[in-house]
C-alpha positions as CSV (number, residue, x, y, z in Angstrom):
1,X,1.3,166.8,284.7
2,X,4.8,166.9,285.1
3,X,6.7,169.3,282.8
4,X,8.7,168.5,280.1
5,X,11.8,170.1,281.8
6,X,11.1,168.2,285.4
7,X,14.2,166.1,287.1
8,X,11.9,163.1,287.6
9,X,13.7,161.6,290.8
10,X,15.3,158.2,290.4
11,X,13.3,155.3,291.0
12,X,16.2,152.3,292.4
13,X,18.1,152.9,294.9
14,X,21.4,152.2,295.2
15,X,22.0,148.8,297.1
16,X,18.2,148.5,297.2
17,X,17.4,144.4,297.6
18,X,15.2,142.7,295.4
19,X,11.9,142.3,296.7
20,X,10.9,139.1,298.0
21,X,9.0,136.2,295.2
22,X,6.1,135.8,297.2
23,X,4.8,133.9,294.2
24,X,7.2,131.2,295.3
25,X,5.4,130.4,298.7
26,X,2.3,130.7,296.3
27,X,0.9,133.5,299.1
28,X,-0.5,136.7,298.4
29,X,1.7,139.0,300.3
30,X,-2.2,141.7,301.3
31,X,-3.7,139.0,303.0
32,X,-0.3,139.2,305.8
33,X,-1.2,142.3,306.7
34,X,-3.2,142.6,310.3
35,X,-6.6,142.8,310.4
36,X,-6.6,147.2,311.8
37,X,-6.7,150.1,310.1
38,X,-6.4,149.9,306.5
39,X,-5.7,146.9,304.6
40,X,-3.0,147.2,301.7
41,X,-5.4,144.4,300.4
42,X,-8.4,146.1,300.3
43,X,-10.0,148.5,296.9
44,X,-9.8,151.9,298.4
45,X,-10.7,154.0,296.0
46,X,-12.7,156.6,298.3
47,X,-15.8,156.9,296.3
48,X,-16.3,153.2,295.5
49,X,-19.7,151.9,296.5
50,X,-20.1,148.6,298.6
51,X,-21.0,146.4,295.3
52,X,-18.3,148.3,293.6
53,X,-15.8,146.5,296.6
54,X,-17.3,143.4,296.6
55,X,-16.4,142.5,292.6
56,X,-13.0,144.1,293.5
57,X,-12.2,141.2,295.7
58,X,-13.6,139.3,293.5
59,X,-11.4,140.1,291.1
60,X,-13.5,141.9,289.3
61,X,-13.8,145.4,287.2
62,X,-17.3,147.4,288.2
63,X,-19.1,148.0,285.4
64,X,-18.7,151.2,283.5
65,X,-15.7,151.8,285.5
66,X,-12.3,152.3,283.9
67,X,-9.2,151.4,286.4
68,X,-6.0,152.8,285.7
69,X,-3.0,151.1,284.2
70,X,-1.0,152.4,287.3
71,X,0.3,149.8,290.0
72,X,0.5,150.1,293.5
73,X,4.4,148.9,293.2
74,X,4.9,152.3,291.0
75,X,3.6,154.0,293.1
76,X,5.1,153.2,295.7
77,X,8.4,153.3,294.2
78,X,7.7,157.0,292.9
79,X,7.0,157.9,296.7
80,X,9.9,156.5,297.7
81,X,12.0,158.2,295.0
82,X,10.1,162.1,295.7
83,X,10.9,161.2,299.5
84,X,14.7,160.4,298.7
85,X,15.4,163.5,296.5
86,X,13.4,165.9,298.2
87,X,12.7,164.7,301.7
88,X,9.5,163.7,303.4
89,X,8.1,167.1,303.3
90,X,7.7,166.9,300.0
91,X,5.5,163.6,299.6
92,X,2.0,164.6,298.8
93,X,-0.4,162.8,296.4
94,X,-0.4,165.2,293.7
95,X,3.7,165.4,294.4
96,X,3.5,161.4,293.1
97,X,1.4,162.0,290.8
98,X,3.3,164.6,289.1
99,X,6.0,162.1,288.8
100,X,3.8,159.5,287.5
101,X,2.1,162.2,285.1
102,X,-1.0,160.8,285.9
103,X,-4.2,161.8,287.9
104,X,-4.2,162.5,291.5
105,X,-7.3,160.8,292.3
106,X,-5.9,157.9,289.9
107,X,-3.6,156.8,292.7
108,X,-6.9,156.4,295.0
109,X,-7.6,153.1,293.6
110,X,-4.5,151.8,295.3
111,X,-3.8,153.8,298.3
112,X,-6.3,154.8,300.7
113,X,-4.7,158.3,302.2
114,X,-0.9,159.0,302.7
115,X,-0.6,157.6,305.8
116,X,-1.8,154.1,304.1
117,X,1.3,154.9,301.7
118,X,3.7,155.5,304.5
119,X,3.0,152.3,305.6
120,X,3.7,150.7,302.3
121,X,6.7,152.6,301.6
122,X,7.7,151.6,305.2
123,X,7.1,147.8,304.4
124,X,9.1,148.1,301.1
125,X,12.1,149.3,302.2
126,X,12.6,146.1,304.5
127,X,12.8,144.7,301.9
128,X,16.1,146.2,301.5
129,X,17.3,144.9,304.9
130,X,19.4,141.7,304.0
131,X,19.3,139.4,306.6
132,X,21.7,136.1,306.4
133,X,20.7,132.7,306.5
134,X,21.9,131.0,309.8
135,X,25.5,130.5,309.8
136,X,25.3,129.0,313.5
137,X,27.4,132.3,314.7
138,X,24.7,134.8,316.2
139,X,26.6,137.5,316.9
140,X,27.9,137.6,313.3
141,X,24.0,137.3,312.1
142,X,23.0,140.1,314.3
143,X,26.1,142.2,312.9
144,X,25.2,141.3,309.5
145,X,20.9,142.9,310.3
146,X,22.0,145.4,312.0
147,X,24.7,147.1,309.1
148,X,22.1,145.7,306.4
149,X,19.5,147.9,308.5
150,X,22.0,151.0,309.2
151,X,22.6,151.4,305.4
152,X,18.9,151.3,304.4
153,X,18.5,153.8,306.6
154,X,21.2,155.9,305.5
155,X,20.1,155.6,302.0
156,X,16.5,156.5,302.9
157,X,17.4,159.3,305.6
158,X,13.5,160.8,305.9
159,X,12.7,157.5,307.4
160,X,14.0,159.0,310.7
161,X,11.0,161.7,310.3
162,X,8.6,158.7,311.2
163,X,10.6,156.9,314.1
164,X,8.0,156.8,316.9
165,X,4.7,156.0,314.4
166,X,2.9,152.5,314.8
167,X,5.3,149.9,313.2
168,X,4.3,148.8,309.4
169,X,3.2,144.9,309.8
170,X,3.6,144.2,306.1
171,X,4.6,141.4,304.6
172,X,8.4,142.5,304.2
173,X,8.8,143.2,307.5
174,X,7.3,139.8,309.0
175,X,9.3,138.2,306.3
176,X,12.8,140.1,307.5
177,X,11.3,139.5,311.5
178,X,10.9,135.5,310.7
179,X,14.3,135.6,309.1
180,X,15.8,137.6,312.1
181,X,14.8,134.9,314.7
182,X,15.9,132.3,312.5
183,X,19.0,133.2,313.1
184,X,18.6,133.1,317.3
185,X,17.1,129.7,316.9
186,X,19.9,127.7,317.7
187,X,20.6,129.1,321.0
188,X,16.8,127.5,322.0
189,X,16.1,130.9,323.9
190,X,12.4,131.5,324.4
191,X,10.5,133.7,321.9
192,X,10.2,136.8,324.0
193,X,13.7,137.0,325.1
194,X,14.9,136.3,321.2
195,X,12.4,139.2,320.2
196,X,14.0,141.5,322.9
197,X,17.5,140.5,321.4
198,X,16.2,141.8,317.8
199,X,14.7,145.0,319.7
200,X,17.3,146.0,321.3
201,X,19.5,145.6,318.2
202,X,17.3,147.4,316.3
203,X,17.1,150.2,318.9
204,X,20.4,150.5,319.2
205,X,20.9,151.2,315.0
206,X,18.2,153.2,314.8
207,X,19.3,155.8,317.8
208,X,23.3,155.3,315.9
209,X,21.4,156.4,312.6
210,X,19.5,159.2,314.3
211,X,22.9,160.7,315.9
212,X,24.4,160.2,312.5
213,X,21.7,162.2,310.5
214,X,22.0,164.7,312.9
215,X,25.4,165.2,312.3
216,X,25.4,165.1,308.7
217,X,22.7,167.7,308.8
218,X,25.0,169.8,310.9
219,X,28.3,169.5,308.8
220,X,26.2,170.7,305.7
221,X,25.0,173.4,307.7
222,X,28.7,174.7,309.1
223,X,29.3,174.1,305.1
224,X,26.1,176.1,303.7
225,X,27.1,179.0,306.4
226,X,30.6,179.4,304.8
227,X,32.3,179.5,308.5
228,X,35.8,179.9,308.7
229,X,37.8,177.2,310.0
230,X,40.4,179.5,311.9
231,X,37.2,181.5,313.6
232,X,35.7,178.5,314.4
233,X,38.5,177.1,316.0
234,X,39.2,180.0,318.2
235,X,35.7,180.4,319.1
236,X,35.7,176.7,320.5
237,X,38.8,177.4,322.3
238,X,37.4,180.4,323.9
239,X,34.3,178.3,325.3
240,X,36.8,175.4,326.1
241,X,39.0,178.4,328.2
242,X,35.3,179.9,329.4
243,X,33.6,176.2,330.9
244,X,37.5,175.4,332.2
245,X,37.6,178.3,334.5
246,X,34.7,177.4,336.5
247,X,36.3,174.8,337.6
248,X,33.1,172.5,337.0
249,X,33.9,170.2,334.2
250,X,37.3,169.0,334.6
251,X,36.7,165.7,332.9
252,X,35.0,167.0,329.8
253,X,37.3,170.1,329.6
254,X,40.5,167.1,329.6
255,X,38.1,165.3,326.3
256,X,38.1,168.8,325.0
257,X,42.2,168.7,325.0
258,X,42.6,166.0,323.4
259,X,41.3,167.8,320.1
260,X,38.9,164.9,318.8
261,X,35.6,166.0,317.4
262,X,32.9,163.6,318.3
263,X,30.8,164.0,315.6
264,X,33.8,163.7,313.1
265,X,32.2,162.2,309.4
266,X,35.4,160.4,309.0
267,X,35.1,158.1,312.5
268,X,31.0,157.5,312.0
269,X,31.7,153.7,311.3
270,X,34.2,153.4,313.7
271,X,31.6,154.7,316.8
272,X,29.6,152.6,315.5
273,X,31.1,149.1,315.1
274,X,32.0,150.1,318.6
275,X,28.7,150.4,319.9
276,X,27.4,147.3,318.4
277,X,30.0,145.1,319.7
278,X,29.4,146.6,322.8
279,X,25.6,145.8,322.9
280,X,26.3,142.0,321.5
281,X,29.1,141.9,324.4
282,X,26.3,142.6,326.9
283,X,23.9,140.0,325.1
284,X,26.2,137.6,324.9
285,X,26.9,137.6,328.5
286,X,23.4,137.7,330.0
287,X,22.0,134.7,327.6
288,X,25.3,132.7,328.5
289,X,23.9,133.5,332.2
């Protein structure tokens, strides 16, 4: 149990989406979710019996079993909160639990293992990704995604700890991936080369994202270290003096003159927007081919 003096972390994020009504499309967002691994769908409580599964799907309790009042959704959302306050090495089942001051094994009836939750956690942040309806101007669409997709990964920054994993196939993200090509339909391009278009967008904000983190973590570093600006600045200028005299780097040494710091805070947008319209330059002028 958590104590009575905890900081529960926060459980909305700020700018988070709302969640998609699946009840609108009268589908049940489990049964979108490919047929590997572990199915968000399926009872996983871990010592559930094969009769005990079967009335779960069919809806109903096992006898002289009591399920608890705690939904998947909460838990997720408590995940996602412990993940955003304290980072992903923090995430642990009895972490969530804590905040949920409930059981650890309670949360078994939802989630099979934390790498099931991941997933789910994954899937619900797309949610967060708003992606326009089809204005008829691509490029526009595809800038619209990809700062929709840059923010909700700023706001969730341990997502970056998972880049590389199998991609979550939830319902949220095939929802956002439908919406996505939507927007390329009009220019009647064939599905893989529309799907390379969204990968290569989405590539390109996740390796911005990654460079941005980085910095971040490296300005609160300099910060936490209490450096002194005036010894820092001669330091660099001694290494700018120490790389110039071997007569090796000319071309970096004249960058180094001009005094701009790449990884400035202030010019993260800017370096951005630049690189985006960069890569929809390039797009535009290979489909047009």
């Amino acid at each position: 149990m958590a104590g009575d003096g905890e900081q529960r972390p926060q459980q909305a994020a700020p700018g988070a989406a709302r969640r998609p009504g699946w009840r609108q499309w009268q589908v049940d967002p489990d049964s979108l979710w490919p047929g590997f691994g572990v199915s968000p769908g399926q009872p996983v409580h871990p010592h559930a019996d094969r009769r005990d599964l079967q009335q779960r799907q069919q809806g109903r309790r096992p006898p002289d079993r009591i399920r608890p009042r705690l939904t998947r959704d909460e838990i997720v959302d408590a995940a996602v909160a412990v993940a955003d306050a304290e980072g992903a090495e923090a995430l642990s089942m009895r972490r969530i639990a804590q905040v949920l001051r409930a059981g650890t094994m309670s949360l078994y009836w939802h989630v099979a293992n934390k790498e099931h939750l991941l997933d789910l956690m994954r899937d619900m942040l797309m949610a967060e990704v708003e992606v326009p309806e089809p204005s008829g101007d691509w490029r526009a669409d595809m800038r619209a995604i990809a700062t929709s997709n840059r923010a909700m990964l700023r706001r969730h920054r341990w997502l970056m700890d998972f880049i590389g994993d199998r991609p979550s196939l939830g319902p949220n993200t095939l929802l956002s991936l439908e919406r996505a090509l939507a927007t390329l339909a009009p220019l009647n391009l064939g599905p893989t080369v529309a799907f390379n278009i969204l990968t290569a967008v989405n590539t390109y904000v996740v390796g911005a994202v990654l460079r941005e983190v980085q910095e971040i973590k490296a300005q609160q570093a300099e910060r936490a270290a209490g450096l002194d600006a005036g010894q820092e600045s001669r330091e660099r200028d001694a290494w700018r003096n120490q790389i110039a005299a071997t007569g090796l780097f000319p071309n970096f040494v004249r960058f180094l003159d001009t005094g701009i710091d790449p990884d400035a805070l202030e010019t993260m947008d800017e370096r951005f927007e630049f690189g985006l319209d960069c890569l929809l330059d390039g797009i535009a002028t290979r489909i047009s081919g």
